[in-house]
N, C-alpha and C positions, 0 to 999 in steps of 0.2 A: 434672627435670634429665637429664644426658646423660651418659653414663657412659664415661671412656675409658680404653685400659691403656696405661701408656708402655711403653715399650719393654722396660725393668727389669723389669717384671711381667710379660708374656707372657713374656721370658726363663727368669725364675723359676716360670710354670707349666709352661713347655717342658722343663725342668730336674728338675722334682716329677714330671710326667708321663714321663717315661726311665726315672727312679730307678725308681717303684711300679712301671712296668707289667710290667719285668722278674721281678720280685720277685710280683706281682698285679695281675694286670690290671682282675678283678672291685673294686679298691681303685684303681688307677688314676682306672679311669671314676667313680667314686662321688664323690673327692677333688675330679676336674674338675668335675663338677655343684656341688659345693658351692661351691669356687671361685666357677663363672656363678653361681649362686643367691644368692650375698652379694652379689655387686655388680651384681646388677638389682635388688634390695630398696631399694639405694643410690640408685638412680634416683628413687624414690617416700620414703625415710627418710634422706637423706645423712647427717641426726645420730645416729643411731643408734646407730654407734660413740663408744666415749671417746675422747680426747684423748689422742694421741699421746707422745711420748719426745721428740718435736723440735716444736717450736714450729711450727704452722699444722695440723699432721698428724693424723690420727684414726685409730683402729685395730677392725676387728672380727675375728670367730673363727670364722673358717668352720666350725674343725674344731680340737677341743682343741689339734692340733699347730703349729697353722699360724693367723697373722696374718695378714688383708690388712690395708695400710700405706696411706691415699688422703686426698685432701686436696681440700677443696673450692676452687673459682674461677669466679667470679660465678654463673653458672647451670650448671657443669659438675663432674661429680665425679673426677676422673684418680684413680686406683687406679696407685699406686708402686710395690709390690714386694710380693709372698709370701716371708714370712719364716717357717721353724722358729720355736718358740719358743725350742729352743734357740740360736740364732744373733743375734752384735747387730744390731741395724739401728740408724742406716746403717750399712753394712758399710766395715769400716776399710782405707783401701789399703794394700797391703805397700808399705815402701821409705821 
């Protein structure tokens, strides 16, 4: 399978990678390997993860803190969002 990120997800690793690297960079980079590394395993295991909180969706752990959130469609795996665990997903809109 082919592994792609929507745009949600690159956001949210563009967003993870800001946060840590100011903070630690040596953590930064490490978090983004994990990051790539889950979801090229997805390519070759796309079940791997369990079953999501919304209906179609699967989740794995890159990293105690952090969910990647991806969903499989026919032959492609899309990767939705890096989520804290603290934080819900989906993410509720204000207003």
């Amino acid at each position: 399978m082919i592994v792609y990120w929507s745009e949600q997800a690159l956001n949210d690793s563009q967003q993870i990678w800001e946060y840590l690297v100011e903070k630690n960079p040596d953590a930064a980079v490490k978090m983004d390997e994990l990051f790539q590394a889950s979801a090229e395993r997805l390519a070759d295991f796309p079940y791997m993860g369990h079953e999501g909180d919304i209906a179609g969706t699967r989740e794995v752990f890159p990293h105690e803190n952090y969910r990647l959130i991806y969903e499989i469609l026919s032959d492609n795996v899309w990767v939705l969002a890096l989520v804290h665990t603290s934080q819900l997903w989906p993410r509720m809109n204000a207003g």
